[in-house]
N, CA and C atoms of all chains as a GROMACS GRO file, in nm:
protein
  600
    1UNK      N    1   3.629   3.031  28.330
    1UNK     CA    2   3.695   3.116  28.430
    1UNK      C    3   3.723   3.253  28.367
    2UNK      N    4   3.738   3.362  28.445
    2UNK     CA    5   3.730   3.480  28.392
    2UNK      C    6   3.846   3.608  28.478
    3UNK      N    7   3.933   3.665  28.447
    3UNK     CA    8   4.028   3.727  28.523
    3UNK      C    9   4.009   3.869  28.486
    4UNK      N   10   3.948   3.952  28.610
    4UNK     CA   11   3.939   4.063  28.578
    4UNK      C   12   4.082   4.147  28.656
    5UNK      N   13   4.110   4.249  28.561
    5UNK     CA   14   4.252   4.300  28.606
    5UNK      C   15   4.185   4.521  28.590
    6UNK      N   16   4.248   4.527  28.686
    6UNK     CA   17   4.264   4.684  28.641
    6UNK      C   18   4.384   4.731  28.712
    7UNK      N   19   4.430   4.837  28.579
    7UNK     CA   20   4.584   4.865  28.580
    7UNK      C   21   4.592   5.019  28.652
    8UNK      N   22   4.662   5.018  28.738
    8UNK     CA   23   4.695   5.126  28.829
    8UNK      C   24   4.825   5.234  28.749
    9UNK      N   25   4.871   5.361  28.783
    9UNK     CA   26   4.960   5.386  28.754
    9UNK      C   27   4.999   5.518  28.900
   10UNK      N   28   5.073   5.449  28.951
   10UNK     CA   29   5.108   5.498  29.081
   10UNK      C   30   5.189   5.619  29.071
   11UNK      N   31   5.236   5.740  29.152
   11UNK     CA   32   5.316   5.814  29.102
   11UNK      C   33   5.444   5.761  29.167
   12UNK      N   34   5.558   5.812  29.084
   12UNK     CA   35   5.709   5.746  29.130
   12UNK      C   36   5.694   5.785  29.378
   13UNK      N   37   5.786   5.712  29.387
   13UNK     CA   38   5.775   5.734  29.528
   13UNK      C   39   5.676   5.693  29.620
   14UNK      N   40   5.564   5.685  29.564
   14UNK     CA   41   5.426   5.673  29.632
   14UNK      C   42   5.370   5.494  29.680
   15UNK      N   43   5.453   5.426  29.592
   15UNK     CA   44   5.456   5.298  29.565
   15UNK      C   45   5.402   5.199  29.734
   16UNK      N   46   5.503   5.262  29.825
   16UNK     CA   47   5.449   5.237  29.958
   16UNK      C   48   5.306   5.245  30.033
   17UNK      N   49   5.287   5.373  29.976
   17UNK     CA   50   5.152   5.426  30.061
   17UNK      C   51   5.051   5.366  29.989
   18UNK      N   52   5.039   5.322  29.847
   18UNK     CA   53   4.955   5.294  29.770
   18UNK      C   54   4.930   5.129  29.816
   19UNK      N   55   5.019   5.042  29.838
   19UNK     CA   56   5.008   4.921  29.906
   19UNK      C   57   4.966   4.904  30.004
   20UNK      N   58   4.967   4.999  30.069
   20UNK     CA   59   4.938   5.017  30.247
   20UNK      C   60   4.782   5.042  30.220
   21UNK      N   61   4.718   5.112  30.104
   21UNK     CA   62   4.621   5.159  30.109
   21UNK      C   63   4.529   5.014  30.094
   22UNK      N   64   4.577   4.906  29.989
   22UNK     CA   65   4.522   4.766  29.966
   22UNK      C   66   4.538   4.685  30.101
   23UNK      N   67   4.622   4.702  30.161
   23UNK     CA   68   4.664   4.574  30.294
   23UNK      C   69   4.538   4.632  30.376
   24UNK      N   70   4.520   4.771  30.354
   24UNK     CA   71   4.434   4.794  30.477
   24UNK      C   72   4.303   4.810  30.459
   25UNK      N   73   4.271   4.746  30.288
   25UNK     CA   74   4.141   4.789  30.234
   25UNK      C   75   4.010   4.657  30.274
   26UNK      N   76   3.888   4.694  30.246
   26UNK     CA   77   3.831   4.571  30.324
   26UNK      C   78   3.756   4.523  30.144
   27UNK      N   79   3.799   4.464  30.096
   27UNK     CA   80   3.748   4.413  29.975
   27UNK      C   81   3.609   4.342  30.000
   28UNK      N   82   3.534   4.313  30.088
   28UNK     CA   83   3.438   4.258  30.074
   28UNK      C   84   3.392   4.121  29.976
   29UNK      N   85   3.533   4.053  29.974
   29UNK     CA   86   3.483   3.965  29.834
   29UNK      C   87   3.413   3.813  29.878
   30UNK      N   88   3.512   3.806  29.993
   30UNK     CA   89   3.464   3.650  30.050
   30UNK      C   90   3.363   3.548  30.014
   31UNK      N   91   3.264   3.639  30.021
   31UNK     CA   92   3.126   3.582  29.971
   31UNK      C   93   3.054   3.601  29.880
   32UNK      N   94   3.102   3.625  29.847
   32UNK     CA   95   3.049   3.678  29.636
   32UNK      C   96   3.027   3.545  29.571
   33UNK      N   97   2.917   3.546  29.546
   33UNK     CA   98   2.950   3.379  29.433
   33UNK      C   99   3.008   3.446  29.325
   34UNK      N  100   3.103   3.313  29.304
   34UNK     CA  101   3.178   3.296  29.160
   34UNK      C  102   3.308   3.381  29.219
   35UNK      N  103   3.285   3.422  29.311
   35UNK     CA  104   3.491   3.501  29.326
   35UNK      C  105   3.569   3.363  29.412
   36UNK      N  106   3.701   3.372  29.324
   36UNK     CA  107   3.758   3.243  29.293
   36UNK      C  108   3.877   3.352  29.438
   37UNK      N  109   3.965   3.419  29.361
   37UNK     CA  110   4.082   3.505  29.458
   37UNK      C  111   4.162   3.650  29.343
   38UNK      N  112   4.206   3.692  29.458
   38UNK     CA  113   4.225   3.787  29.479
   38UNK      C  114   4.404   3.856  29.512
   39UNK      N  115   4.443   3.892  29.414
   39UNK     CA  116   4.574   3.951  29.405
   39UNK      C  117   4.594   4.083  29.396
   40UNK      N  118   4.688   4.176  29.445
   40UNK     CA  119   4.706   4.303  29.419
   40UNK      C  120   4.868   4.275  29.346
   41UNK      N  121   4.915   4.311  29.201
   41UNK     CA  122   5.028   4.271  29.177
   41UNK      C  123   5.099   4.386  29.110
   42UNK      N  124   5.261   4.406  29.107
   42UNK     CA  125   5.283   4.508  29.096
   42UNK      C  126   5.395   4.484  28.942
   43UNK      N  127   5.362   4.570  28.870
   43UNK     CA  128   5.473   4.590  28.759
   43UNK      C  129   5.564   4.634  28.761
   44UNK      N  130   5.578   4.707  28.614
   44UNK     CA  131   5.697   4.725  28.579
   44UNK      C  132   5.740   4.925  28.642
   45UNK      N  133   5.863   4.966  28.642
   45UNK     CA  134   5.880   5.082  28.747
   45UNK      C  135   5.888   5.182  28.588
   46UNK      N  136   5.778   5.236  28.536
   46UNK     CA  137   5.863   5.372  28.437
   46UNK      C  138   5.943   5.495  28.562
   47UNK      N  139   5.986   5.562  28.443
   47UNK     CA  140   6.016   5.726  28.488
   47UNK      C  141   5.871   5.779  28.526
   48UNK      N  142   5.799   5.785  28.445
   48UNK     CA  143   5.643   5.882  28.505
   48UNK      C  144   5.590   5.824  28.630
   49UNK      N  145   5.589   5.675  28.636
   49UNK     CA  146   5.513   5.630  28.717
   49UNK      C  147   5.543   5.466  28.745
   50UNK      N  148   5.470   5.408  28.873
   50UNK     CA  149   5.519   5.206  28.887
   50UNK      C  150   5.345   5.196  28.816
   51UNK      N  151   5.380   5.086  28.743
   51UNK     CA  152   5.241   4.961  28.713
   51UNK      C  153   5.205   4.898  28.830
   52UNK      N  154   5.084   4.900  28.888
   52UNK     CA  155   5.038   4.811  28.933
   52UNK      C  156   4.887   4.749  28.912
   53UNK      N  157   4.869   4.629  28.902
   53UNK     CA  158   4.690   4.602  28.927
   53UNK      C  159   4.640   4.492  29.001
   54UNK      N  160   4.492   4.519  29.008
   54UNK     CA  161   4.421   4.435  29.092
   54UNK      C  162   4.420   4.326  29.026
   55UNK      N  163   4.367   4.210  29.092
   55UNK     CA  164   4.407   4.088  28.976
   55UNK      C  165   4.303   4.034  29.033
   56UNK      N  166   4.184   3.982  29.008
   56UNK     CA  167   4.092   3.898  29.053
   56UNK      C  168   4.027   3.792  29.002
   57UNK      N  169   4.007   3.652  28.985
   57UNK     CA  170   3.931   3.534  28.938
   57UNK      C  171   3.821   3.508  28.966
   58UNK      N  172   3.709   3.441  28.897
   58UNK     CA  173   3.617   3.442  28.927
   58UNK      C  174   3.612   3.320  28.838
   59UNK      N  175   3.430   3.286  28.898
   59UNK     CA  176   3.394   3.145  28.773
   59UNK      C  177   3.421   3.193  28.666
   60UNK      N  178   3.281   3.288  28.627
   60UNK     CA  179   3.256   3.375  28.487
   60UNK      C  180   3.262   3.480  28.510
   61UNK      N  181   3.249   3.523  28.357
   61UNK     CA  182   3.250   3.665  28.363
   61UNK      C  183   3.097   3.759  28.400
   62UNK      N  184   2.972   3.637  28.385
   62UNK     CA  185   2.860   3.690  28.459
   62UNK      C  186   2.855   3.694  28.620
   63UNK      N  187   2.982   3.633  28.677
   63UNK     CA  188   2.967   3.636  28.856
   63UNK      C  189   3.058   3.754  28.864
   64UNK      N  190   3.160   3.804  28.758
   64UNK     CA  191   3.210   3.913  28.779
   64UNK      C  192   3.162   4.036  28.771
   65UNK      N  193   3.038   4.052  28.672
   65UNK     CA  194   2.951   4.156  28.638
   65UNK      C  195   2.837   4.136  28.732
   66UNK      N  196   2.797   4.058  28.799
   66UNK     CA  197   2.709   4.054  28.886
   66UNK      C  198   2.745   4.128  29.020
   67UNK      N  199   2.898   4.116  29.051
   67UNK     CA  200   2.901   4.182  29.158
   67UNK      C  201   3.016   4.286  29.113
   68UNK      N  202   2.997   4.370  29.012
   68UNK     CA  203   3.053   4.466  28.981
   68UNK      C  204   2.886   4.571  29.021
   69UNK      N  205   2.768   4.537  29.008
   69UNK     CA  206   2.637   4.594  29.022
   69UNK      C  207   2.573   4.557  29.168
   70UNK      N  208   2.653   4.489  29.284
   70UNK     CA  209   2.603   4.430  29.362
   70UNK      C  210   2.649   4.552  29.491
   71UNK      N  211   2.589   4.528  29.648
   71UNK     CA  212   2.588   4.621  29.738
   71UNK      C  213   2.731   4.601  29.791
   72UNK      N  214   2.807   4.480  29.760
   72UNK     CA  215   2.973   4.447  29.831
   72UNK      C  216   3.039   4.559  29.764
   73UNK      N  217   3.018   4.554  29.613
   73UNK     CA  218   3.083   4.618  29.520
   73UNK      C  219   3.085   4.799  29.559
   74UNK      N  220   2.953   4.783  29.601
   74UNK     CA  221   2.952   4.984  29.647
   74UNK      C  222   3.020   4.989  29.822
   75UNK      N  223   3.003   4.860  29.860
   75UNK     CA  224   3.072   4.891  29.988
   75UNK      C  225   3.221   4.834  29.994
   76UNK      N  226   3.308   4.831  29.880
   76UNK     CA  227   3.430   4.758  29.845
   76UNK      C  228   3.476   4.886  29.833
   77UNK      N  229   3.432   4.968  29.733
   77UNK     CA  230   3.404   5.078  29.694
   77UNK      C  231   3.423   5.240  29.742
   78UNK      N  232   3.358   5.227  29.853
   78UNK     CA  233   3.361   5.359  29.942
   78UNK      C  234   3.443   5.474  29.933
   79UNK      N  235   3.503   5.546  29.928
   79UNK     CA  236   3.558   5.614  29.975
   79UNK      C  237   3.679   5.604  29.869
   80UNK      N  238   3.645   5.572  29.749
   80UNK     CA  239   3.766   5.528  29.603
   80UNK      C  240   3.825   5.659  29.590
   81UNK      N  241   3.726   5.781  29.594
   81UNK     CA  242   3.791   5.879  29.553
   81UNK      C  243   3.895   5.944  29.667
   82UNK      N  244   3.931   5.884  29.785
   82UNK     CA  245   4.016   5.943  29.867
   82UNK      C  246   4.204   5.920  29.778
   83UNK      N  247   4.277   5.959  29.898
   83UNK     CA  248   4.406   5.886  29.792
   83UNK      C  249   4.439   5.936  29.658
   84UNK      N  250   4.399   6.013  29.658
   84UNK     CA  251   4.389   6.024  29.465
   84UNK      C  252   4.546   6.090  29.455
   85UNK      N  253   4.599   6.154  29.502
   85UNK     CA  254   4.744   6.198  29.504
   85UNK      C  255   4.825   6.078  29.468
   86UNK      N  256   4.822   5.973  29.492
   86UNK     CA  257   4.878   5.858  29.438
   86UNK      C  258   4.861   5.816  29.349
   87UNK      N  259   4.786   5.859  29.272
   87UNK     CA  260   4.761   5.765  29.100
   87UNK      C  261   4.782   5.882  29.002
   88UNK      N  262   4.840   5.812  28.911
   88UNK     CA  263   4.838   5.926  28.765
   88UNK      C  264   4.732   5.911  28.725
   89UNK      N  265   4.587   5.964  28.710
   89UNK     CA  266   4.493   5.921  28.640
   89UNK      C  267   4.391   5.828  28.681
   90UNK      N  268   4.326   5.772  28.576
   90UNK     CA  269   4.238   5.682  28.629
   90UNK      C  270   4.275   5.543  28.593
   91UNK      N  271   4.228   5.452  28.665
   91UNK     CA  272   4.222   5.274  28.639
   91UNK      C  273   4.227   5.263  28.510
   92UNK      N  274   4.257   5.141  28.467
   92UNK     CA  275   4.212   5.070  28.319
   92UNK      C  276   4.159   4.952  28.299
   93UNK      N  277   4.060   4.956  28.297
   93UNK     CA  278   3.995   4.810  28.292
   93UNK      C  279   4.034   4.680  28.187
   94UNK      N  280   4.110   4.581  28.186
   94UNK     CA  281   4.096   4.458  28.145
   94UNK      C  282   4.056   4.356  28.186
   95UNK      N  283   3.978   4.255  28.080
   95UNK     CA  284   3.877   4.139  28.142
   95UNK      C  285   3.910   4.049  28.049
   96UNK      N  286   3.968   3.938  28.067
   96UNK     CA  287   4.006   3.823  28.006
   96UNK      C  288   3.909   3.676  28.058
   97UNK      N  289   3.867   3.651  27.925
   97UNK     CA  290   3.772   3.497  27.951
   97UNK      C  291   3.884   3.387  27.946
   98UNK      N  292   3.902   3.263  28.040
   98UNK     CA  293   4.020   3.183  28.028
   98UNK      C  294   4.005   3.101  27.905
   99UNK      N  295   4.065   3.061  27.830
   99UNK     CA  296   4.022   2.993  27.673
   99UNK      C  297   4.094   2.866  27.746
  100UNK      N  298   4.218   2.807  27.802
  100UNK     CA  299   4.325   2.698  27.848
  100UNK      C  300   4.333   2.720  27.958
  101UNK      N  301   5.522   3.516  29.488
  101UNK     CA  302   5.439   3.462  29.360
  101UNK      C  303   5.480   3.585  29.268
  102UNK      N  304   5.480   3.512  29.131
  102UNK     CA  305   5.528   3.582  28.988
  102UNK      C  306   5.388   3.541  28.917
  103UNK      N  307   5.394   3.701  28.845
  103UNK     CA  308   5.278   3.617  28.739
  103UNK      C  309   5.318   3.712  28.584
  104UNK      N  310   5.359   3.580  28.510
  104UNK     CA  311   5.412   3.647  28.349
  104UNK      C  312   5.316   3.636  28.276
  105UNK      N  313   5.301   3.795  28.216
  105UNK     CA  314   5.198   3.766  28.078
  105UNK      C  315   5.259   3.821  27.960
  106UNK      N  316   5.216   3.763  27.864
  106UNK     CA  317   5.277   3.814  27.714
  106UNK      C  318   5.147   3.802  27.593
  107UNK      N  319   5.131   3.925  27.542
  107UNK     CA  320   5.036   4.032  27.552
  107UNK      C  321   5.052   3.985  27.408
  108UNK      N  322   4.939   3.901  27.290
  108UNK     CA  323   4.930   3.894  27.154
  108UNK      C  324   4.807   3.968  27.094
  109UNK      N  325   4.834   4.057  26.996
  109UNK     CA  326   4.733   4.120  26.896
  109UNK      C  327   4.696   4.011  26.804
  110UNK      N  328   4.600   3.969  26.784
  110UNK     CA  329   4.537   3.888  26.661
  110UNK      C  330   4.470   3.924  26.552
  111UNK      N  331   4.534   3.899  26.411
  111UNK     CA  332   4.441   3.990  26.269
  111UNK      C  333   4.303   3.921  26.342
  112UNK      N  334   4.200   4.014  26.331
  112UNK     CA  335   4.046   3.982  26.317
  112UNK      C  336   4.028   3.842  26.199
  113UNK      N  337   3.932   3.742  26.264
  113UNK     CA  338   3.896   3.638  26.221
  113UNK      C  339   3.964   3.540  26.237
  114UNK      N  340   4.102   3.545  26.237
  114UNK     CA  341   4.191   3.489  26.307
  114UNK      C  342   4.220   3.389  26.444
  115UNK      N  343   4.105   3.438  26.496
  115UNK     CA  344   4.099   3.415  26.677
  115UNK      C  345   4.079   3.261  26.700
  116UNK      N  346   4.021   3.170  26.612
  116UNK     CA  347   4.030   3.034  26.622
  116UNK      C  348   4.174   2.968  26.555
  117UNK      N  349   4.211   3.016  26.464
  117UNK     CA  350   4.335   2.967  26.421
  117UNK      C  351   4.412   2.984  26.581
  118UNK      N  352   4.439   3.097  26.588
  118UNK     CA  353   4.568   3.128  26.730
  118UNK      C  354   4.545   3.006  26.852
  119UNK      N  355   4.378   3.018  26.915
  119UNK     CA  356   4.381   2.920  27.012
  119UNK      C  357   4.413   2.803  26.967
  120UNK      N  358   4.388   2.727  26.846
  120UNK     CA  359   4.430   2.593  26.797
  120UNK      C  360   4.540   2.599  26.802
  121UNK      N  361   4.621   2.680  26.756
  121UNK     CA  362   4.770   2.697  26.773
  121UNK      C  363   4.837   2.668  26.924
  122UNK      N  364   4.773   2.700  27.035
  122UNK     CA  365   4.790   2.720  27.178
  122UNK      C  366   4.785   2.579  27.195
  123UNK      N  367   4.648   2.529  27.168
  123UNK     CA  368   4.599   2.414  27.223
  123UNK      C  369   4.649   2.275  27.156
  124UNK      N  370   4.731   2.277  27.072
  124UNK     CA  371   4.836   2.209  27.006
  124UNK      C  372   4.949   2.185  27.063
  125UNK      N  373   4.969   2.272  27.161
  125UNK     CA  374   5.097   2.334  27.158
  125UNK      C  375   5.180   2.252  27.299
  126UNK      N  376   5.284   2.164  27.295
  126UNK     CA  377   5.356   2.128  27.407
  126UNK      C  378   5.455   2.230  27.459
  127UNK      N  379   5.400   2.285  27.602
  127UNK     CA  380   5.450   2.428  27.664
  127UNK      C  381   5.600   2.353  27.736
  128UNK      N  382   5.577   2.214  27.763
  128UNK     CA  383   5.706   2.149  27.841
  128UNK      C  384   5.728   2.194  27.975
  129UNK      N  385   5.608   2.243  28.024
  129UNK     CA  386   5.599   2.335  28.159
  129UNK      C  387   5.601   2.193  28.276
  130UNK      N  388   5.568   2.154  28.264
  130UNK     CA  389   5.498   2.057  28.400
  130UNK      C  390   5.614   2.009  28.527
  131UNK      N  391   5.710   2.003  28.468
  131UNK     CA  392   5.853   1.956  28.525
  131UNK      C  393   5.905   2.084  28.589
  132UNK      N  394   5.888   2.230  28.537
  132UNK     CA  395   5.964   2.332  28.534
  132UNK      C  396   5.982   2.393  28.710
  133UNK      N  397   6.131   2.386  28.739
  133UNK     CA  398   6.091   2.446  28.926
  133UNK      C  399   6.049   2.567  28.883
  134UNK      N  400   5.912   2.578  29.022
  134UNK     CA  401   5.863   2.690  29.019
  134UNK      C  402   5.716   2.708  28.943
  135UNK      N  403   5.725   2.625  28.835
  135UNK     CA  404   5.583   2.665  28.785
  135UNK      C  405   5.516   2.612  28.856
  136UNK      N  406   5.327   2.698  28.870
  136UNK     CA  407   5.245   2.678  28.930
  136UNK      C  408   5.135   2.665  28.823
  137UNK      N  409   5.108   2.738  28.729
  137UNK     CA  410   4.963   2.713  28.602
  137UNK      C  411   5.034   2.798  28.514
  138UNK      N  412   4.930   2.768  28.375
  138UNK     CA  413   4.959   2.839  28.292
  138UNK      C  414   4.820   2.863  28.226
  139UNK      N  415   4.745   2.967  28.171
  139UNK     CA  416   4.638   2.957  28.092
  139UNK      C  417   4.693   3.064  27.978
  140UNK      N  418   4.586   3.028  27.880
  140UNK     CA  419   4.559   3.153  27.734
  140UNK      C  420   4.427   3.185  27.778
  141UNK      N  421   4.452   3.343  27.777
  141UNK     CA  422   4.347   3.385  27.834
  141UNK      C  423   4.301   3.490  27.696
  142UNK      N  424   4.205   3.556  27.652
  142UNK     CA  425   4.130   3.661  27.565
  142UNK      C  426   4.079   3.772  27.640
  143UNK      N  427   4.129   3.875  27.582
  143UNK     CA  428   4.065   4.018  27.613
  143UNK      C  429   3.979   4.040  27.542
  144UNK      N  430   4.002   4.168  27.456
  144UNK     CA  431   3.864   4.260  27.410
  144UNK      C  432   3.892   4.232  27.269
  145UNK      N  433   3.776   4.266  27.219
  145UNK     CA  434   3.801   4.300  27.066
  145UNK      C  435   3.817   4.438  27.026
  146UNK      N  436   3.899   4.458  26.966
  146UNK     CA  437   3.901   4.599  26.911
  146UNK      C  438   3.909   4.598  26.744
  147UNK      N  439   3.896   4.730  26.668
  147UNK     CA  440   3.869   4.692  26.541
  147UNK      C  441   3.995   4.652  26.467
  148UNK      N  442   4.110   4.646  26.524
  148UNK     CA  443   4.221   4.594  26.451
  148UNK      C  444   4.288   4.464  26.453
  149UNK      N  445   4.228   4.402  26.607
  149UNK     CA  446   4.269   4.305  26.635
  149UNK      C  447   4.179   4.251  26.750
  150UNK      N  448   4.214   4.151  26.830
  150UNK     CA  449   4.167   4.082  26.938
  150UNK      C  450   4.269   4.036  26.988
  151UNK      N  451   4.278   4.098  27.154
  151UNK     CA  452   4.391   4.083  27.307
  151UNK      C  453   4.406   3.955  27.308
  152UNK      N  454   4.467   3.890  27.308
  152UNK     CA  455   4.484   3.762  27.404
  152UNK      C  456   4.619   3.760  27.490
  153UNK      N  457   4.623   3.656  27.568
  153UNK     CA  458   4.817   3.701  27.658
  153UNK      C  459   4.793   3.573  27.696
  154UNK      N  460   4.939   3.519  27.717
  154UNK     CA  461   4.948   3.381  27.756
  154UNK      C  462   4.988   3.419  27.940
  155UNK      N  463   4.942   3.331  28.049
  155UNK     CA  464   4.942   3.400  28.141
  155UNK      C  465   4.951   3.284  28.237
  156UNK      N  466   5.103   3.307  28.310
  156UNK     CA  467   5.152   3.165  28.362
  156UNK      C  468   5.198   3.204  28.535
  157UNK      N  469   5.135   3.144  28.612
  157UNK     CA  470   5.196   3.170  28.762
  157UNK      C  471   5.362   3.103  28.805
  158UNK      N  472   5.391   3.186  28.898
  158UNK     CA  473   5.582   3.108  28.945
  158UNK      C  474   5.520   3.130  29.058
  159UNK      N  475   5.657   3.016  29.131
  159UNK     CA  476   5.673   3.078  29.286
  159UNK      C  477   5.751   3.231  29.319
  160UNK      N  478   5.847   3.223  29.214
  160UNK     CA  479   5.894   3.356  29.225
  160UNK      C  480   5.933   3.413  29.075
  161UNK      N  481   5.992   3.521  29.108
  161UNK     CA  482   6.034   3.569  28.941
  161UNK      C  483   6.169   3.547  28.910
  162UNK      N  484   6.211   3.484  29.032
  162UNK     CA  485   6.378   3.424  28.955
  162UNK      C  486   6.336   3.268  28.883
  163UNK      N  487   6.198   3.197  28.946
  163UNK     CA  488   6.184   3.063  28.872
  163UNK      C  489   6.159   3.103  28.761
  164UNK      N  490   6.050   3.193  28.706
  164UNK     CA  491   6.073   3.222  28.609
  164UNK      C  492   6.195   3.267  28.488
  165UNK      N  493   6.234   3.404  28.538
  165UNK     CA  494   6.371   3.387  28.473
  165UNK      C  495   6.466   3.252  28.464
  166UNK      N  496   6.480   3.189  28.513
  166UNK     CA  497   6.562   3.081  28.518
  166UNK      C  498   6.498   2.964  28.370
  167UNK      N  499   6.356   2.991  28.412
  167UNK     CA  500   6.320   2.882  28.289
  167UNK      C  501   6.329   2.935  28.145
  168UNK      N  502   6.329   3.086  28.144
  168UNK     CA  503   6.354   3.154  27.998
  168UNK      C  504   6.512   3.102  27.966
  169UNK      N  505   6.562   3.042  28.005
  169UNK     CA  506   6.715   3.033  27.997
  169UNK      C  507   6.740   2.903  28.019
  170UNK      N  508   6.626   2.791  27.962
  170UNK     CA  509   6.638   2.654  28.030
  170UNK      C  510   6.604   2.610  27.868
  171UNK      N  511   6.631   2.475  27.885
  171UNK     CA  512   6.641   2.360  27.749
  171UNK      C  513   6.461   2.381  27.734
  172UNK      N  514   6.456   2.366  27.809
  172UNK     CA  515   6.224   2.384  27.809
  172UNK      C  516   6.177   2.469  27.778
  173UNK      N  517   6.257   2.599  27.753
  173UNK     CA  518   6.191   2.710  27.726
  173UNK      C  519   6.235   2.686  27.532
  174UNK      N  520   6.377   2.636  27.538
  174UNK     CA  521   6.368   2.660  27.416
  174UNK      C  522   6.321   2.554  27.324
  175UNK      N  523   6.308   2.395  27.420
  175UNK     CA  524   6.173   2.327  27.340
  175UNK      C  525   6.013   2.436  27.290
  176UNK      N  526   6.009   2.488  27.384
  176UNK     CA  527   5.864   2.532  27.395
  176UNK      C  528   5.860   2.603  27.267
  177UNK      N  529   5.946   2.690  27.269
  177UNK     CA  530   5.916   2.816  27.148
  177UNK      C  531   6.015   2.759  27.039
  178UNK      N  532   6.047   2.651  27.029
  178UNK     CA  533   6.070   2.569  26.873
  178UNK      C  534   5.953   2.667  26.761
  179UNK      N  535   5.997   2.675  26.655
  179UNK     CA  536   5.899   2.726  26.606
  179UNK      C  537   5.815   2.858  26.573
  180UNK      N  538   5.879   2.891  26.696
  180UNK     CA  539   5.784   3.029  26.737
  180UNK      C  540   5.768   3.124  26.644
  181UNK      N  541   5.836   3.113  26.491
  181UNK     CA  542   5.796   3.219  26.361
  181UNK      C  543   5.733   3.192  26.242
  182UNK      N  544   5.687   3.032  26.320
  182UNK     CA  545   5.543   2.969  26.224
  182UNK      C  546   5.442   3.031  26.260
  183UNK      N  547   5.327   3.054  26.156
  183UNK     CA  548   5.206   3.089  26.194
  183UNK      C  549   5.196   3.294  26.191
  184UNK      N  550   5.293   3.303  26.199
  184UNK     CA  551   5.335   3.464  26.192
  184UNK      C  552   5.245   3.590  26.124
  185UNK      N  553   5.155   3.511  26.025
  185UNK     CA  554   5.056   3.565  25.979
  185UNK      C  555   4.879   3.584  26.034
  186UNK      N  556   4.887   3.535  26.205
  186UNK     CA  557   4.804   3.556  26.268
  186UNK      C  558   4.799   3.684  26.369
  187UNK      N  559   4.957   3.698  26.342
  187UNK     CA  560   4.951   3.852  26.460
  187UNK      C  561   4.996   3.949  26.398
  188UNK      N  562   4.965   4.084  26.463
  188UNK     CA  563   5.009   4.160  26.464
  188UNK      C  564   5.085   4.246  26.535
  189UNK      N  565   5.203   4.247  26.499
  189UNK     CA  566   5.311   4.278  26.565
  189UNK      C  567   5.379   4.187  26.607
  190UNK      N  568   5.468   4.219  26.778
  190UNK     CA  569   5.535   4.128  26.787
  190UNK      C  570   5.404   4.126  26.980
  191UNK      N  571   5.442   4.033  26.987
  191UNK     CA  572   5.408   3.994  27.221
  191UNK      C  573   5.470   4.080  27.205
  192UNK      N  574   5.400   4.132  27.372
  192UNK     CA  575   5.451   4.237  27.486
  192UNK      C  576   5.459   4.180  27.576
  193UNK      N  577   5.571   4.158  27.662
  193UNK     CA  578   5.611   4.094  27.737
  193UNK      C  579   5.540   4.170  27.904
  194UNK      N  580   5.452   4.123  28.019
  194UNK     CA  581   5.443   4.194  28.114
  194UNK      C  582   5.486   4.133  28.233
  195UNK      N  583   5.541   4.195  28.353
  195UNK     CA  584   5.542   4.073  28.448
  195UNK      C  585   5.523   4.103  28.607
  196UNK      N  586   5.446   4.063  28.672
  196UNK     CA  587   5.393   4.079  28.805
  196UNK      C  588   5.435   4.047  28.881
  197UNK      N  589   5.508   4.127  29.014
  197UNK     CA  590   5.488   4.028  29.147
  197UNK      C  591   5.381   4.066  29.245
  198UNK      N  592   5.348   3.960  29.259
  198UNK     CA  593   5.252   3.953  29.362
  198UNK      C  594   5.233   3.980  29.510
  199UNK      N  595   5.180   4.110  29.558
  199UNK     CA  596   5.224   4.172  29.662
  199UNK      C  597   5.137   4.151  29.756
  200UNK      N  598   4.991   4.095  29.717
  200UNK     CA  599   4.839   4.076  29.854
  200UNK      C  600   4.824   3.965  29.775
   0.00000   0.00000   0.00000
């Protein structure tokens, strides 16, 4: 099993609109082989900015890279660069293989 | 839903000692209200160390808190400054709620 995460950093205040932007997003994952589910989860609150990330399971980490290159993935995708007033920056990618 | 992770650096070469350490290990979870899973999961390698985080689901984040403060938590981490020569540094404690 394989948990891919990427870490958001929202700007203070924005925390709302940035959730609203996931509730209303169309992830396309349903049918992906190997996608297990799907969390949007939120951290810890600094002064600069709130933590948040995507949280997703899969079998492996080859069904995760398969549809990181796949047509769901560019149509999951779309329109990423809108919104951008809400994030400090860019994503951070972490990918954890389950060992237990 | 809560999801706690706690974030270990591992000296390089190291990385089989730590999981044996895990997989040894009586967490005393199974009874606990609120818990839902627990895995050891691995990140990346980098040249100083190798990510791993222990990474456990709740129903909420007061079950959690509640079990850091329970007879099970402090069965669990009996010990916890054996082996001390596999990490570096100390865990980083992270913790999620789960918002999609």
């Amino acid at each position: 099993m394989y948990i891919a995460m990427n870490r958001f950093k929202i700007v203070p205040g924005r925390e709302k609109d940035f959730e609203k932007i996931w509730k209303e997003r169309e992830t396309h994952l349903d049918n992906v082989p190997g996608f297990i589910e799907f969390h949007l989860v939120k951290g810890c609150k600094e002064e600069t900015h709130t933590l948040y990330a995507s949280h997703s399971t899969w079998k492996s980490e080859d069904d995760f890279s398969n549809w990181t290159r796949s047509e769901a993935f560019r149509q999951a995708h779309r329109g990423a660069g809108q919104h951008s007033d809400v994030y400090l920056g860019h994503p951070v990618f972490e990918g954890f293989k389950v060992i237990i």
